[in-house]
N, C-alpha and C positions, 0 to 999 in steps of 0.2 A: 240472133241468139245470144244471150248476156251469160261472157266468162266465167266458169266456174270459179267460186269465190278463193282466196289462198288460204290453205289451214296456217294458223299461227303456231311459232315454234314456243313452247314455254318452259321457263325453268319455272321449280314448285321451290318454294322455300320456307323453312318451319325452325322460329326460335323459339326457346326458353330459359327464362334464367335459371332456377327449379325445377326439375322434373318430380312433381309430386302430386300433382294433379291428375286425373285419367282421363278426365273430362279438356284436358288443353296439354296433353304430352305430345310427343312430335309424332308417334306416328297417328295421333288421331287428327295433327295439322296436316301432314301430309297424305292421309284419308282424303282430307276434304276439300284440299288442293287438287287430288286428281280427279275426283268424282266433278268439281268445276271444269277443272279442261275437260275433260269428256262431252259434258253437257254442254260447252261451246264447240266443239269440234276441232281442240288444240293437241295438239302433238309434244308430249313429255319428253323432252329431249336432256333433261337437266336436274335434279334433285340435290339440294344442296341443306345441309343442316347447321345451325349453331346454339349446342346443345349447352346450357349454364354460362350464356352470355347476356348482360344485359342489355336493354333497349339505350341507355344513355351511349352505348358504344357506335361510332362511326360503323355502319355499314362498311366502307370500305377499309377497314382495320379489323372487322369479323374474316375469321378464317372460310365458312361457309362462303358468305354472300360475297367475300372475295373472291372467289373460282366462278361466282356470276359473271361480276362485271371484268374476269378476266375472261370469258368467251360472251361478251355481247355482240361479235359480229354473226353467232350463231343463236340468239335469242330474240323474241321479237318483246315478248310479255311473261315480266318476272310476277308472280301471284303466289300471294302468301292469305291466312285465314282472316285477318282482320290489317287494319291499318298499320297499329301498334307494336308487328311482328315485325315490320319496315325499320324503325325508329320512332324512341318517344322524345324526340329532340327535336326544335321544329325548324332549326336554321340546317342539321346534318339531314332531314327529310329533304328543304330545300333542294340542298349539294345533291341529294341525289336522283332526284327528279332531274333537276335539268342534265345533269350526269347521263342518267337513260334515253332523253331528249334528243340530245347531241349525237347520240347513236343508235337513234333512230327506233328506240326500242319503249317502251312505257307499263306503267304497275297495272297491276288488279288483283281485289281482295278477294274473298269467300264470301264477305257480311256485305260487301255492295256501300263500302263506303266512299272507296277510290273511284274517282271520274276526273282523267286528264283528259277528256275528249275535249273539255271547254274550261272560257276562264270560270267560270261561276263552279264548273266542277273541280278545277285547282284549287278555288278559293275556300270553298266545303272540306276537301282534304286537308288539306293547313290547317284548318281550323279545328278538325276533329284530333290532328298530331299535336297540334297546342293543348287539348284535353290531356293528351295521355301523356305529355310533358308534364303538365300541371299534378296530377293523379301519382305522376311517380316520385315528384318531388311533394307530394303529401306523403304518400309511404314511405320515403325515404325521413323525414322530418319523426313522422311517428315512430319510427322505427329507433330512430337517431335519441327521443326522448325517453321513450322506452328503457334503452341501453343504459342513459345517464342516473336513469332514478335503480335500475338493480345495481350498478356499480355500487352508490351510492347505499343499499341497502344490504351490502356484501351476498348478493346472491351471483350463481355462474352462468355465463349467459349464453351456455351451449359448447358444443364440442365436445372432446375424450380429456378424458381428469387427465392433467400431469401424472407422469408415472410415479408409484406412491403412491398416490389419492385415487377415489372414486366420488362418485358424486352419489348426493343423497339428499333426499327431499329438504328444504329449509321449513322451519316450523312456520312462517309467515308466505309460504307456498312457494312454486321455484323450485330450483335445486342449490344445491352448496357443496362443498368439498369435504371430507371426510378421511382419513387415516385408511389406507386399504391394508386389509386383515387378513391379508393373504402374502407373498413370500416379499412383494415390490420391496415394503415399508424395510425388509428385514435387511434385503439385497442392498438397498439404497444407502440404509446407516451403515453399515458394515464397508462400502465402498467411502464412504466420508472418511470413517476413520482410518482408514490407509491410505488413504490422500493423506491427511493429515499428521499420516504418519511418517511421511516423506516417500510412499510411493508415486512413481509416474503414473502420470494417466494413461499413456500408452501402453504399459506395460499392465496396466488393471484393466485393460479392456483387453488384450489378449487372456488375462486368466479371467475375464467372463466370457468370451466365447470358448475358450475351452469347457468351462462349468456348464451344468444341467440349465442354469439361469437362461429364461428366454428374453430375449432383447423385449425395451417398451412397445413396438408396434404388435410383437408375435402376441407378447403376451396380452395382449386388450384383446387381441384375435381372441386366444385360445379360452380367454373368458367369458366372450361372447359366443363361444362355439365355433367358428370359424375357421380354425387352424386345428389342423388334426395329423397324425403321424400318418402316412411318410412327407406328409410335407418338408420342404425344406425349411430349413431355420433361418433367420435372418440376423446378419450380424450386428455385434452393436458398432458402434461407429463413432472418430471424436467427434465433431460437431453435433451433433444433435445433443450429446452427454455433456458437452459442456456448458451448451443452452440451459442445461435442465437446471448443471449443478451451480449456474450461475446467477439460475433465476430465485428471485424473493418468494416467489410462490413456494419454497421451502419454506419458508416461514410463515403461512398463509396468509399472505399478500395478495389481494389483487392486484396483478400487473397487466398491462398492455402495450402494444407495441412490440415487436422483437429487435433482438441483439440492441444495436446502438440506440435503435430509439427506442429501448425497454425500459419504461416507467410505473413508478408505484403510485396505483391508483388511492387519492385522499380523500377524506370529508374536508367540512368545512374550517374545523381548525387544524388542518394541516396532517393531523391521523390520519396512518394507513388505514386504508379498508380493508378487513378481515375476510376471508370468501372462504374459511375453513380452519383447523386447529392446526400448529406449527409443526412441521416434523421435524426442524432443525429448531433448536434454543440458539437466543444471539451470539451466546461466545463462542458454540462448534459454528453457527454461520461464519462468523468474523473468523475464524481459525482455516475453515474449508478456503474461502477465500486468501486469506493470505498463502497457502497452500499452492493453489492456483496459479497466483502468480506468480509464486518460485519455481513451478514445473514450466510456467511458460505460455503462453495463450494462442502460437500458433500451431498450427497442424505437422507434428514433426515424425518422421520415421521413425518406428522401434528402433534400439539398439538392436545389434544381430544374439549379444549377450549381456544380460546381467556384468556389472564387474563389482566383482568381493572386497575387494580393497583400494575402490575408488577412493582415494585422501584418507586412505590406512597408510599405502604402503609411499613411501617417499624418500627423495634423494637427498642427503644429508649437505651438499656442495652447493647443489641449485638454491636460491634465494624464493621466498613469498613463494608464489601461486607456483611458479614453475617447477617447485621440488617435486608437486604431486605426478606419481606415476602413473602414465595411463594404459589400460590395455589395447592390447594387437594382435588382432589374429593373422597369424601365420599357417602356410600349410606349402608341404615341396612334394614333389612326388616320389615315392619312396626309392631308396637305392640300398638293394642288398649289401650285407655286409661282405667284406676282404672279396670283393670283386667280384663275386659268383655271378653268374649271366642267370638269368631270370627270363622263362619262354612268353611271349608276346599273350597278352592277354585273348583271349577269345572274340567272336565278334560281339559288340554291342556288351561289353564288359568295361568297365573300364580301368585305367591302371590305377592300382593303391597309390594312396597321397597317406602323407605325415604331416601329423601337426605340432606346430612347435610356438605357440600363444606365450608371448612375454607381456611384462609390463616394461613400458620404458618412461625415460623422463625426455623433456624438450631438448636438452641437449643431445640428447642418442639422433635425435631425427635433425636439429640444425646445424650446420657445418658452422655457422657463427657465433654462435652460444659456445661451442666446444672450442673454436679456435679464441674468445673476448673472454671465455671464464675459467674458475680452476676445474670445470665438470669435465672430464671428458666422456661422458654422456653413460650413463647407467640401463642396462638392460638385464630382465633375470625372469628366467623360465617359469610362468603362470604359473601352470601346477605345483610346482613344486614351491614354489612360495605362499601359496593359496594353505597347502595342506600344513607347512610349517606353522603360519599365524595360525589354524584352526585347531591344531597339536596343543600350541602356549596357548592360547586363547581355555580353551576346555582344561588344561590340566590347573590354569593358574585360576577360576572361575564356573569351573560346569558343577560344581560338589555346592556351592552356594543359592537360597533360595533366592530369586528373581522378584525383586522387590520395585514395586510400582512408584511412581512422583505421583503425587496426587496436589493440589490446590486446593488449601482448606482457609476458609473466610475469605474476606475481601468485600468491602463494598465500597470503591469507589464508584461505580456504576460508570466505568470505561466502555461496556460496550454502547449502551444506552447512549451514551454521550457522542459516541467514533457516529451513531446510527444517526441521532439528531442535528449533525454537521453535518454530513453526506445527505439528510435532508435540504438543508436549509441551502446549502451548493446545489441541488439538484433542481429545486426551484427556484432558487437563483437566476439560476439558467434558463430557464423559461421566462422570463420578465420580456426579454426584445420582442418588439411584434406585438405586445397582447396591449389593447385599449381597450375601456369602460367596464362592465362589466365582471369579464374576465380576468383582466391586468388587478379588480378589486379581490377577486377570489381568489386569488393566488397569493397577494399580500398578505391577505389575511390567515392564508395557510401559512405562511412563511414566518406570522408575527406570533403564531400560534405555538409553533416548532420554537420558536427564539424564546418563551416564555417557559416553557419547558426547560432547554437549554440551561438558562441561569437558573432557576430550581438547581437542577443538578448537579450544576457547579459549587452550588452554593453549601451544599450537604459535608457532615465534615469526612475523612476519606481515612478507614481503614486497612490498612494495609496486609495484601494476605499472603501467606505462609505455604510451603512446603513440608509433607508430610510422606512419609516412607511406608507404603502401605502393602503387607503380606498377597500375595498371587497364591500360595500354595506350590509352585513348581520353580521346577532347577535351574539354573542357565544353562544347563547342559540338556535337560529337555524341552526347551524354548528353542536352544539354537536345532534341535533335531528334532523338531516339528516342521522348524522352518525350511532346512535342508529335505524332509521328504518332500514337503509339498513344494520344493525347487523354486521355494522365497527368497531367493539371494538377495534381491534387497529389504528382505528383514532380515537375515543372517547383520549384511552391512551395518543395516543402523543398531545391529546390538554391540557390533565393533566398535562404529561411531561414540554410541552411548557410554561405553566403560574407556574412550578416550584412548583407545590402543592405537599405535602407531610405529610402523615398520620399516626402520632405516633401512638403507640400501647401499652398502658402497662400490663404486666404480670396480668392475673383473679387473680391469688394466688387464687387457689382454686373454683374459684364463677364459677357456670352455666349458670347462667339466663347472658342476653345480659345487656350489662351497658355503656352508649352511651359515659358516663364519662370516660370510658379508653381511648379515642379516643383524639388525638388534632390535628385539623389542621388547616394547614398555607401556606401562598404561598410564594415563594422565591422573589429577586428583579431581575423582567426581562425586556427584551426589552420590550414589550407589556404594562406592570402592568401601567406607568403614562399615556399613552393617555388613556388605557381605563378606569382608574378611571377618567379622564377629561370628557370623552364622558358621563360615567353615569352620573356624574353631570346636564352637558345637557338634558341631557334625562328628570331625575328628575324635 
């Protein structure tokens, strides 16, 4: 009587790079994986997916078909729909054939293409994986050419608009980038100019998550319908904002690559490619950027506070950088006055704390600065010095209109120029590695940029002017716009601006507050003669 035959153990397996097809999505591979074992009489013991992975990928570097061949002592035959859901690589199909071999285990398709049973059926398989080797590095080529010629033709070649922009049909068919007419564009300029205004960026992404403003992913959501209350908000965050406000694509730039390899895609003489209309003009770019890099490029903690008179308020003894005073928060826990005993707080209460926030200078904090200088180290209770310069400040300035700098003429064409070096360096840079062809196109972009260049050096350079231009409001209602909406660093830089500066001298010993340590003054600036003309008028 002849052994009943052994059921085979089989894992089922189903890739796809794209899931967009119905006709070839995983569970319709894995439909047809099981309906096979069934129809042989094999035992599903294994189901394994890798969903948006491609075929050039190592099998064993797929997360899926990795949990295969990490239980092949419990598989006999891995079976997947066609050959090419294996790999379309014909050396990693190799690898894994004999892979399966060695553990005593072996493939089969759905389409009946796979036959390890013999060499002439190994040889068949090979050959048909050398097909879809070949097949995907055709799609891959077309696809690659494809990309090259819309770059080239400033159209978008897929995905979500940079925040700011939406995407809109190009007249030459495709899509392109567009101005979005909705709050992005409004949100976006509005956060430029207070970067540039000497806000942090840290501290302007705290007041957009406080604001109504939805971060760029919510907001594409809630355009697309997707995001709906009570959902939760999503916060903004610096990296991704700095990506943004770093990229060319403000300027409608095609770019590609991220962060350090973020390049501006060219034609052939060297011109950027346009993929939409600018939402940044060159000089607020060039200005955003230097901005930038005086706030700093890495990822830094908020302050706990705003400080008012960061390089207002200063020690008159201390020398350069040192004189500036910096804030410190303090807090003690409170102690009743002339000794009264004070009953133990409740449970899960806690005891009152005091706070007692000065400014101080380098000397108050180093024992050798105070013992090597004449400092012996300056220290003076925040509030109360905060409120004093806000007193002078408004009594000697808040009756005057708030009069703008504006930059009127000019055309050396400085940015244009800063813009065609940073070219001409940026493919510069690219030159190592490139032979025939390519090494020629780049040349030529680069000789193209150079040609330009001297143009514009070559033009004669007018020089432009500062003009004093009417706002309509007060210093006194700028700085208390500023103060409600607890802008202390706009309050700052209107201190900065009118050059006010707040001596400090040494208590030598005294505690109590002594408004006489204090002297202040304002420097001579643009501002300081119309608006003492204007309070006159006022007057």
């Amino acid at each position: 009587m002849e052994a009943p035959r052994k059921r085979l153990r089989a894992a089922i397996y189903a890739r796809l790079s794209r899931d967009s097809d119905d006709s070839t999505s995983v569970e319709t591979q894995l439909d047809d994986d099981r309906k096979f074992c069934e129809l042989r009489g094999w035992d599903v013991v294994l189901v394994a997916v890798d969903d948006g992975v491609s075929g050039s990928v190592r099998p064993a570097d797929r997360e899926g078909f990795g949990e295969i061949l990490e239980n092949l002592d419990k598989v006999d035959v891995v079976v997947a729909r066609g050959v090419d859901r294996f790999s379309r690589v014909t050396a990693h199909f190799a690898e894994l054939v004999e892979l399966l071999t060695n553990a005593g285990a072996t493939l089969a398709d759905v389409q009946g293409q796979c036959d390890l049973t013999s060499p002439y059926g190994r040889f068949v398989t090979t050959i048909m994986v050398a097909f879809a080797e070949m097949e995907r590095e055709t799609i891959r080529a077309r696809i690659l050419r494809s990309r090259i010629a819309l770059r080239q033709q400033g159209r978008w070649l897929g995905g979500a608009a940079p925040y700011g922009f939406v995407t809109v049909p190009h007249p030459d068919g495709g899509k392109c980038l567009d101005l979005d007419p909705g709050e992005a564009q409004s949100v976006l300029l509005e956060l430029v100019d207070r970067l540039i205004g000497g806000r942090q960026v840290t501290k302007e992404i705290e007041r957009l998550n406080e604001s109504p403003h939805m971060a760029p992913q919510d907001y594409r959501r809630m355009k697309k319908g997707t995001w709906h209350p009570p959902m939760v908000r999503a916060d903004w965050t610096y990296s991704p904002l700095i990506e943004l406000l770093r990229s060319p694509v403000l300027r409608g730039f095609r770019v590609e690559g991220k962060r350090k390899d973020r390049r501006v895609v060219r034609d052939s003489d060297g011109e950027p490619v346009r993929v939409g209309p600018p939402l940044l003009q060159d000089a607020k770019w060039f200005a955003l950027q230097a901005a930038l890099d005086e706030n700093g490029q890495t990822n830094r903690r908020p302050r706990q506070k705003d400080t008012l008179l960061l390089h207002v308020a200063h020690c008159p003894l201390c020398d350069g950088q040192a004189s500036a005073l910096y804030y410190n928060s303090r807090e003690y826990d409170y102690e009743p006055k002339n000794g009264k005993q004070e009953p133990e707080p409740a449970a899960g209460v806690e005891r009152p704390t005091k706070r007692m926030d000065t400014y101080g200078c380098l000397a108050s904090k180093t024992k050798k600065l105070r013992e090597a200088g004449p400092c012996p180290g300056v220290t003076v209770n925040a509030q109360k010095l905060e409120a004093m310069v806000e007193e002078w400040f408004l009594r000697e300035f808040g009756a005057a209109e708030y009069m703008e700098r504006v930059r009127i003429g000019g055309s050396d064409h400085a940015a244009e120029i800063k813009q065609l070096e940073a070219d001409v360096a940026e493919m510069s840079g690219r030159l190592a590695g490139l032979r025939g062809p390519a090494l020629d196109a780049v040349l030529g972009q680069i000789q193209g940029r150079s040609d330009r260049l001297e143009e514009l050096r070559a033009l004669p350079v007018e020089k432009e002017r500062w003009e004093m231009v009417s706002t309509g409001e007060t210093v006194g209602a700028k700085w208390a716009t500023a103060k409600k909406n607890k802008d202390v660093a706009g309050q700052r830089l209107l201190l900065l601006e009118f050059g006010v500066r707040a001596n400090v001298e040494p208590a030598y010993g005294a505690r109590t507050w002594r408004p006489d340590r204090v002297t202040i003054t304002a420097g001579e600036l643009h501002l300081r003669a119309e608006l003492e003309a204007l309070a006159d008028d006022v007057a």
